[in-house]
N, C-alpha and C positions, 0 to 999 in steps of 0.2 A: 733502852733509849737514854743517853744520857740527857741527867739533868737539866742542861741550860738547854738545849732543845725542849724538855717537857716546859720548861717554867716559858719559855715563849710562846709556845703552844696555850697554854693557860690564858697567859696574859693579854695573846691577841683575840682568845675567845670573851673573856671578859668585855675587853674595847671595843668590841662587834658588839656585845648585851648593852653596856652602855650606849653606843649609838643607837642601839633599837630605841630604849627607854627615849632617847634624848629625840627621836625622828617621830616619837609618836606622842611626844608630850607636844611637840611644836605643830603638830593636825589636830592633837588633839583642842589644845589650844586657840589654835587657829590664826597663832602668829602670820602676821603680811599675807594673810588671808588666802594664805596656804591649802588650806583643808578644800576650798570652794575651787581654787584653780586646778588640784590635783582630781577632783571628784569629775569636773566636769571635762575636763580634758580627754582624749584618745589615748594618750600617753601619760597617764597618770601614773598608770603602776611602774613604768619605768623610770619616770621623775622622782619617786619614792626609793626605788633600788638603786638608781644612784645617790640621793642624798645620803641612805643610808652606806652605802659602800665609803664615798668618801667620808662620811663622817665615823664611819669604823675605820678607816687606814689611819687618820687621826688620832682616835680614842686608843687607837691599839697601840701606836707608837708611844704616846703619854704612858697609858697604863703599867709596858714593856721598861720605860725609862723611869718611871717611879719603881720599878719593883726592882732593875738593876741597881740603883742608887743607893736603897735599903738593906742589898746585901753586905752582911756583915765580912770583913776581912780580919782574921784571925793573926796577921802579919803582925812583929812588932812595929 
């Protein structure tokens, strides 16, 4: 597999972990009283997979874009 395919691969799996952390500190939290509207809903756990989906295509594009940035060019 070349490289810059692995390192994206990496990279969008991280920004998916960090959206996890990031979707379950905000229920955990109970930020805008989140945690009570998804518990008591029918559609809670879908409200959850998408928060967290979009907020992994997010994290992962960040992630992806800081780690191209830091690669070093050997170029004069």
């Amino acid at each position: 597999m070349p490289k810059l395919i692995r390192l994206y691969i990496l990279n969008v799996l991280i920004g998916f972990a960090i959206a996890a952390g990031f979707v379950a500190m905000l229920l955990w939290f109970n930020v805008a009283n989140l945690w009570h509207l998804v518990s008591t809903s029918s559609a809670g756990g879908l409200a959850v997979f998408v928060l967290w989906f979009a907020n992994g295509i997010v994290f992962a594009g960040v992630q992806f874009a800081i780690a191209v940035m830091r690669l070093k060019d050997d170029a004069p």
